[in-house]
N, C-alpha and C positions, 0 to 999 in steps of 0.2 A: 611087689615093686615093679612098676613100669619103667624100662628103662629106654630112653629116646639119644641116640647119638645122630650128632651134626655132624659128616665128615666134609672139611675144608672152611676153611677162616677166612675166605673172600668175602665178596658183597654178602649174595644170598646166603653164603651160611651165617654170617654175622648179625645180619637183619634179621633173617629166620628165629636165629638163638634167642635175641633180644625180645623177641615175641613170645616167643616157646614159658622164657623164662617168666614175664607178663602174664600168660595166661597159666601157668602150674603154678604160682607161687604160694598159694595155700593147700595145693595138695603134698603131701609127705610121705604116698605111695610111689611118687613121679622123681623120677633123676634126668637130667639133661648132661652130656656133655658132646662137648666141642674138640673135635681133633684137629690135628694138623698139622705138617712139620716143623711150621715156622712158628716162633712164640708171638707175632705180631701179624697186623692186618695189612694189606697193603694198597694204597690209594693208587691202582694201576693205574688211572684217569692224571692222576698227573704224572706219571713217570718222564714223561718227557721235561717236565721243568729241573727235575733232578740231573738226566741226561745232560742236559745243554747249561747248566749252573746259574738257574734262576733261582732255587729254592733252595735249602741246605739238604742232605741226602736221608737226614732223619723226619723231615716235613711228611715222607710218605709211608709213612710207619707208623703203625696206633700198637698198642703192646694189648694182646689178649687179655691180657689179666686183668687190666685196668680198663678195659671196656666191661665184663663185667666182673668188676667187683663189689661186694655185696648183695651179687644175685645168684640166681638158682642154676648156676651154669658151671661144671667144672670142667676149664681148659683142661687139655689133655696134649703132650708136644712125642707125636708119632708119626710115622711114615705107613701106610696104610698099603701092605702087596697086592691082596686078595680080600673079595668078599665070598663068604660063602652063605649064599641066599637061603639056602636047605635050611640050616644047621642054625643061620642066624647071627651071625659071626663074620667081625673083621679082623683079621690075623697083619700083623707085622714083623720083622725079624724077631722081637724080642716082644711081643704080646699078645693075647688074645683077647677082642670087645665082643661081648654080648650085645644084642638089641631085640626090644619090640619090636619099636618104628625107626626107619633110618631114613637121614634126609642126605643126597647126595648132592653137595655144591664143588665139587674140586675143580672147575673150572675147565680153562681148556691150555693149550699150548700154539705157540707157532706150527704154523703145516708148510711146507717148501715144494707141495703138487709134485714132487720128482724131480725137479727143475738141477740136473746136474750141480755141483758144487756148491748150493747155494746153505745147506746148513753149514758143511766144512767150511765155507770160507766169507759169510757174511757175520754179524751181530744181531741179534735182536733184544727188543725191549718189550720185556713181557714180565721181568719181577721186578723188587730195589737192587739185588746184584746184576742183575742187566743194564740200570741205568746208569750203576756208578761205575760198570766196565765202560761204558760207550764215552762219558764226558773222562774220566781218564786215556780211553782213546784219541779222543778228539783233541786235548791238551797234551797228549806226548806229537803227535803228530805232527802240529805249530810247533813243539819245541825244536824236533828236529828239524823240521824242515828251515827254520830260522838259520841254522848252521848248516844246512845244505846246499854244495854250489853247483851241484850237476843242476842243470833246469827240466830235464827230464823226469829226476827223482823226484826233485821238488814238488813238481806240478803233480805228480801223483799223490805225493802227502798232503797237500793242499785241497784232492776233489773226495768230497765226499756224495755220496749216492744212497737215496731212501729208494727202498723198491716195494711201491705201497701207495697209492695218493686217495689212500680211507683214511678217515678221523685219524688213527694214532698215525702215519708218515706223516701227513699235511701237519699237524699240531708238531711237530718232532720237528721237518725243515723248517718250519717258523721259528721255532726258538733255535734253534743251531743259526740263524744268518743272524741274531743278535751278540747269542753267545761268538761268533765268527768277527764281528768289530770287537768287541771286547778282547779277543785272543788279539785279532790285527794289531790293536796298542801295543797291550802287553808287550809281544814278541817281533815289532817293528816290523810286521810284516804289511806288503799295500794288499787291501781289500780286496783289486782286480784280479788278485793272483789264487784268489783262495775258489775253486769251482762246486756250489752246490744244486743239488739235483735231485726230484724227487722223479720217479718213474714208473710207468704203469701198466697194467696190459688192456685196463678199461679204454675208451673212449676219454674221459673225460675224471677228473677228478672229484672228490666227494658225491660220485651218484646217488646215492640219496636225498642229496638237497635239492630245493628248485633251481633250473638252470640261473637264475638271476642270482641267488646267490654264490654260485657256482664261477659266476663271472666274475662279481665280487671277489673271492677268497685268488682268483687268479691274478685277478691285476695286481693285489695286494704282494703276493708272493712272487711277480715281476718285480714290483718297486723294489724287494726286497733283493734282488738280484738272485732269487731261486730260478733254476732252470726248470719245465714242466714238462716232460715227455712221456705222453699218451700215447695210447694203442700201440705199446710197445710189446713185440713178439720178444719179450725172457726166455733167451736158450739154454743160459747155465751163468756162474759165479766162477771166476778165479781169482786165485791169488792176485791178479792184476785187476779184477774192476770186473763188470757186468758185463756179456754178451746179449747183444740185442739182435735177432737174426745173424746175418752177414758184419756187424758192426760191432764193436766194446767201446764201450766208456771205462777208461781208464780210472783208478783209482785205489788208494791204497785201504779204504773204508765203507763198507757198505754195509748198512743197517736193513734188514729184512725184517719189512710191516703188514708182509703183501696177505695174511690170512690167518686164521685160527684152525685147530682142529680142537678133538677132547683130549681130556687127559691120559697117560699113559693108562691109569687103573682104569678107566673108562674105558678104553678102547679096546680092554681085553674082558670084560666082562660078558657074562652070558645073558644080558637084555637085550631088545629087540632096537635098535640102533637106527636114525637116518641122518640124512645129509652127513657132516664132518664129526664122526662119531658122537652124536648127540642121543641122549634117550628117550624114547618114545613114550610121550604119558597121556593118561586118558584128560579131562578139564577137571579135575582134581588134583590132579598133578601126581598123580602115583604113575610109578611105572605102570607099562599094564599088562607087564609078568608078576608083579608082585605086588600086593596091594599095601602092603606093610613098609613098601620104599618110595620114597617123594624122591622128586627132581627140582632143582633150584637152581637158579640162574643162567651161564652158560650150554651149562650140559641141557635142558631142557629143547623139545622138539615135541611143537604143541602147536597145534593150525585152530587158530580161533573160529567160532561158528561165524559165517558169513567171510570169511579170510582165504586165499589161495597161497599165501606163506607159513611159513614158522611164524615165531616170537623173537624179534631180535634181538641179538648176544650184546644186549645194551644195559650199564645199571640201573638202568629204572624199571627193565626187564627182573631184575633180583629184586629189587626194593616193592613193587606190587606183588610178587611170586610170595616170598618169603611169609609176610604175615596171613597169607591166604592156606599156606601149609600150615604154619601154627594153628590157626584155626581148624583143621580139618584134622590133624593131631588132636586136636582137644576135646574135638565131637564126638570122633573115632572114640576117645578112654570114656565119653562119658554119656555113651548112646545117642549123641543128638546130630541133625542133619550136617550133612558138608554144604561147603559153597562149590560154584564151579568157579573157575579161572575166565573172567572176562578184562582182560587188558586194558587199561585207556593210556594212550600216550601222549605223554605233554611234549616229544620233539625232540628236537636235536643240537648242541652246539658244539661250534669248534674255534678253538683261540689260535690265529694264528701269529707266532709269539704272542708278547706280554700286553700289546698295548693295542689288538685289534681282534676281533673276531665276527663269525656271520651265526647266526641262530635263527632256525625256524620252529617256533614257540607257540603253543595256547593249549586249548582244548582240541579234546582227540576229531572234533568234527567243524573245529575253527583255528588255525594256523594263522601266525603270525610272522614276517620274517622283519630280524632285525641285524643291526649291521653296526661296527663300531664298539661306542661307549657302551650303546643299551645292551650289547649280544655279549659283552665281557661283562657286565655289570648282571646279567638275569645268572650267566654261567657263574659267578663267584657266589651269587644269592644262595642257588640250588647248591653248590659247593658247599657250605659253611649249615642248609638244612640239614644235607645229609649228616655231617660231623656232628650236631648237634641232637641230633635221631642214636649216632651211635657214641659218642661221647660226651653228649654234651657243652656247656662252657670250656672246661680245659679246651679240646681240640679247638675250639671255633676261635678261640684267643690265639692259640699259638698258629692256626692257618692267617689270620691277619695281621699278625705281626710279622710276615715271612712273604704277604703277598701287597703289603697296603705300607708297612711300618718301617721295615728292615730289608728294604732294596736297595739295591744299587744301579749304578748307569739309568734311572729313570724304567726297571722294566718293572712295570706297575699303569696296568690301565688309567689310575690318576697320574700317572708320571712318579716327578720325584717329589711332589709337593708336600705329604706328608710323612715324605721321609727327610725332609730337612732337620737334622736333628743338631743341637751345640751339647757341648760338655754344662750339666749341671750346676756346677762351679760358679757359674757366671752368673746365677739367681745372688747366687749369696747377700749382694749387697741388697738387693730388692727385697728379700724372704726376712734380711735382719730388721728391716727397716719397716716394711710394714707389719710384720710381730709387734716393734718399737710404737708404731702410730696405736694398735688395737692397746695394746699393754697401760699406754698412757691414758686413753679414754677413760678405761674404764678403773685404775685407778684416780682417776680424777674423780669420778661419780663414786665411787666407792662410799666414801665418809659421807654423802649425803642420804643415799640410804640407810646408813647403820644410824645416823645422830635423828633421823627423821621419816620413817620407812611411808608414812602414809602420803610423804611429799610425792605425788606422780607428777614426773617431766621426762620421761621417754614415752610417754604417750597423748598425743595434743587432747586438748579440752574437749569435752563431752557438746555438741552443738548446742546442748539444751544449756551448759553452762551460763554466767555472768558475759557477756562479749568483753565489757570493759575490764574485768579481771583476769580473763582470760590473754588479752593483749599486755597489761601490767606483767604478768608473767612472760609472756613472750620475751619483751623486751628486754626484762632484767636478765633472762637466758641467754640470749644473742652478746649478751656484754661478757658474759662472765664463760661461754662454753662454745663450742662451734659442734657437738653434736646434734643427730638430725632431727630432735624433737624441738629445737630453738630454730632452726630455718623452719622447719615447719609451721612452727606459732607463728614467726616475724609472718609468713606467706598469709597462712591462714588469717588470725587474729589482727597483727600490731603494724602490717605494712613497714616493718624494716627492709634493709637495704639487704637484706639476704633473700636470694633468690631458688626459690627449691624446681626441682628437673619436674615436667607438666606428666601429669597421668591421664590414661585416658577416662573416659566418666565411667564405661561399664566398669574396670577395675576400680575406681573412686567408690561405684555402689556397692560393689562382693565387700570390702574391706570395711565401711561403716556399717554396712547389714552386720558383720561379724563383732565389728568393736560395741553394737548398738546388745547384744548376746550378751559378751563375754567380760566389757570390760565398764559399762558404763551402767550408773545407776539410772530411776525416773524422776530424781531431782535435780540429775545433770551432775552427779559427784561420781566418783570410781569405783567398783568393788574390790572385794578381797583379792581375785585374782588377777588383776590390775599390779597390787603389790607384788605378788608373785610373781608377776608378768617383768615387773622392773629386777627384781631382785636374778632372778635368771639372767636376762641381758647384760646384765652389768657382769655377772659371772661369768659369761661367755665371751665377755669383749677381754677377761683378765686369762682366761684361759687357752681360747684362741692365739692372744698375743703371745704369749709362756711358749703354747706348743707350735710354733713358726717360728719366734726364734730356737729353738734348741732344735728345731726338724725332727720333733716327732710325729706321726701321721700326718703327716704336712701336706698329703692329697686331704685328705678329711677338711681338716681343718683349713684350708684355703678355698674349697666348697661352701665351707659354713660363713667363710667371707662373703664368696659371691650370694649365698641364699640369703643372710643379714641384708645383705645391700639391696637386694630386690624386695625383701622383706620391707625394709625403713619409706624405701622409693615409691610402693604400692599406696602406704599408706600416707603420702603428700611428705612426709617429714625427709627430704631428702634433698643437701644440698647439690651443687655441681661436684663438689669435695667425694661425694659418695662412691662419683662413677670412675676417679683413681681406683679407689679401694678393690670396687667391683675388675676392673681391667687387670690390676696388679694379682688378683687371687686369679683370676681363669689362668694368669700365666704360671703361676708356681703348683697348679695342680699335675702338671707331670713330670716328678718325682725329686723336686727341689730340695728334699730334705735329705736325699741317695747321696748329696756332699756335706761332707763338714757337718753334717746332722745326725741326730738319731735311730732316724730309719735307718741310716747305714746298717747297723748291729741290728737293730730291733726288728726291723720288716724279714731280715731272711730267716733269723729265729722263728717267728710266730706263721711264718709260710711251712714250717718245718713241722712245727707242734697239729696248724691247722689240719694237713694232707694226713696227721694221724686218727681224725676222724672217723669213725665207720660212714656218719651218713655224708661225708665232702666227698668221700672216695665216691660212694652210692652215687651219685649225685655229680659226678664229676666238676666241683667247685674251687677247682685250684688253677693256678699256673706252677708251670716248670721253672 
């Protein structure tokens, strides 16, 4: 038995595993698992929306278990002290893990360069318990200082200070001067009084981007009333605020973004080590003390051929890493070649809050910069691939229900537009009523196909038919019925005063090519499944109606309104009447039947039954 452990449940190890599990899955000499303290994954990339209360605090949490469930991967929830590389062995307080091959992702931590006080007396945001200390920070802060009448105190509760102007500060003061008018309401505080600040010892903020957009993300973060201070000399952190050389910026909050280093069990390990304890691997991505240990994500320290850098401590640095180890795990067990590690980087983006951001985007040897809608709009794309790489539907649903669906104060790149939402309730009279309309139709038709099934009149005349008998039918249709195979005829055939919605010719031609197939003989009469063809219809217009009124599946079934209605409309037989019908179903498809209806009871049942699935789970096809 091979046995292969992933130590750390971040990006790289998550992706790595997700491969691992891919590639072994029909061998049954091979075991994988996955360690790590926490029983869940954590989307560090948005921590700051949690910080500043744009997103709920469990938005940035996927739960191990259910990323893989029903695959070849068994989570394992440990604290990992030592590795002993000899022996083969990861020992914890309370266990010991064997390994073949071991993949090390544990990530890295905050680093404070020495910089006096600044771990004792700043914050940082590097897990979900750092973010949900910062925005409880930031909301005790407002509260007191609302009851605070020294102006002295106050003004220090009021100034917060990022010490950091890379990707995570920059992303962090954005959404802090939103979430900061949000508090201003709440806690009647004015705006001018609240001082934020982001701080730096670079030159200039986000140096990695191009200056232009670099200008960009500045002006934005003036409008914003963030303050910017570069090439600032960080002397030390107190209890009072930041010292800048000879100077302090007062304040009662300072959030430290300024750096990473590796993990504590990395730092004390016996590989060969550079820059901020990262580990050294050959383009395999093995250590290259040890052939039998890979490096993934963070921890990695790997200069591409033709490169005078690393590989930056970026997730797309884990996400190409990760399935390149799997692979080379896999060769490794089964004699066949490795790959080397050659990186392509598709870029960089940063949101500053919810509703702006700058991206520089494409291929690794064509860059694109965009700014705005398009730079929040690629960053949410590449968000929801990734979810859907490790979770699937579940995640990608509940990220857009959190980023697009269920915001408030408009913080949502589309604004607040589709999150306009009313209470349910209010369909009612719509949902009963057009149930009411389908219901009557087709009890109307009802008795004409049981007394008479070969009578076809939901479907107009065969072209090859009688014209003049054809219009004799129309006619007597239009008198006696107002569904759409009677405006149809009147149009077609008998030039009655009912007028049906115009199609265009190519859709007029798919539609006869198919009825010329399926529905019509070559002496112009109808075939077998012609009748068939009616006899459905009409059961769909009586069961449709049934299940809208009583709100059961009432998404389904208000769908099958609007695809009816495009269905009749295609094929000419459609009056102006149709396109109520069609308007009225797009509007009860979100969740009209969740009052006073069926689904009530019925939909959380069968979401309960479904999730016990092995392949929904497999397959992550559920929501929460």
């Amino acid at each position: 038995m091979k046995k292969i452990v992933v130590l750390g449940g971040g990006y790289g190890g998550v992706v790595t595993s997700k491969h691992l599990a891919k590639l072994f899955k029909k061998d049954k000499d091979v075991s994988i698992q996955l360690i790590d303290r926490n029983p869940y994954h954590t989307l560090l990339t948005e921590l700051h929306e949690v910080a500043a209360n744009r997103a709920p605090e469990d938005s940035v949490k996927i739960e191990l278990k259910k990323i893989f469930a029903g695959q070849k991967v068994d989570v394992v929830l440990d604290s990992i002290d030592n590795i002993d590389f000899a022996s083969k062995e990861l020992r914890s307080a309370k266990s010991t893990y064997k390994y073949d091959y071991l993949v090390i992702g544990t990530g890295c931590k905050p680093t404070f360069f020495g910089i006096p006080g600044a771990e004792e007396h700043s914050l940082t945001l590097w897990s979900y318990e750092d973010a949900v200390r910062l925005k409880e920070q930031i909301r005790d802060k407002f509260g007191k200082a609302a009851k605070e009448t020294d102006p002295v105190k106050r003004s220090k509760m009021l100034s917060f200070v990022v010490v950091g102007a890379g990707f995570t500060g920059v992303e962090l003061v954005g959404e802090m001067a939103e979430f900061r008018d949000e508090l201003c309401k709440e806690f009647y505080i004015d705006p001018s009084e609240v001082r934020l600040v982001v701080a730096d010892m670079a030159p200039k903020i986000l140096p990695i981007l191009p200056d232009k957009l670099i200008e960009k993300a500045a002006k934005r973060l003036n409008k914003m009333n963030v303050e910017i201070v570069t090439s600032a000399k960080i002397t030390g952190v107190t209890p009072s605020g930041v010292v800048l050389g000879d100077k302090s910026l007062e304040a009662d909050t300072v959030v430290w973004t300024a750096g990473v280093e590796g993990s504590d069990l990395v730092g004390k390990l016996d590989v060969k080590q550079e820059g901020r304890k990262r580990i050294v691997t050959n383009d395999k991505l093995q250590s290259v003390d040890h052939d039998d240990v890979y490096i993934v994500g963070d921890n990695i320290f790997f200069i591409p051929e033709g490169e005078t850098r690393p590989v930056p401590q970026m997730v797309e640095n884990a996400e190409q890493a990760g399935p390149l180890i799997a692979h080379n795990i896999y060769a490794d067990v089964h004699n066949k070649p490795k790959k080397p590690y050659k990186p392509g980087f598709h870029g960089t983006m940063v949101c500053i809050g919810s509703r702006y951001g700058v991206a520089n985007v494409g291929l690794p040897n064509k860059m694109f910069m965009l700014t705005g809608f398009m730079a929040m709009f690629s960053k949410h794309l590449i968000n929801m691939y990734y979810l859907f790489t490790v979770a699937g539907f579940h995640k990608v649903w509940t990220y857009m229900m959190h980023e697009f669906f269920h915001v408030n104060n408009r913080r949502s790149f589309v604004g607040g537009h589709f999150a306009k939402r009313s209470p349910n309730f209010w369909l009612l009279p719509l949902r009963i009523f057009v149930g009411y309309k389908w219901l009557e139709e087709g009890i109307d038709k009802l008795p004409k196909i049981l007394k008479d099934p070969s009578n076809i009149f939901l479907i107009p005349p065969s072209p090859h038919a009688d014209v003049v008998t054809a219009a004799s039918q129309a006619a007597e249709e239009v008198k006696t019925t107002v569904d759409a195979s009677s405006a149809a005829s009147a149009v077609e055939s008998a030039s009655t005063s009912v007028t049906a919605l115009p199609v265009p010719g190519f859709i007029k031609s798919i539609v006869n090519w198919f009825m010329d197939i399926f529905f019509y003989t070559s002496d112009g009469g109808y075939t077998a499944l012609a009748t068939v063809f009616q006899f459905f219809m009409v059961f769909m217009e009586i069961a449709v109606g049934v299940m809208i009124i009583v709100g059961l599946f009432t998404a389904v079934s208000s769908a099958i309104t609007v695809a009816l209605g495009v269905m009749i409309w295609s094929s000419s037989m459609a009056s102006t009447e149709m396109l109520w019908y069609m308007t009225a179903g797009v509007a009860l498809i979100g969740g009209s039947g969740s009052a006073f209806g069926l689904d009530y009871y019925v939909l959380p049942w069968l979401r309960k039954q479904w999730k016990k699935i092995p392949l929904v789970r497999r397959w992550y096809l559920y929501t929460d």
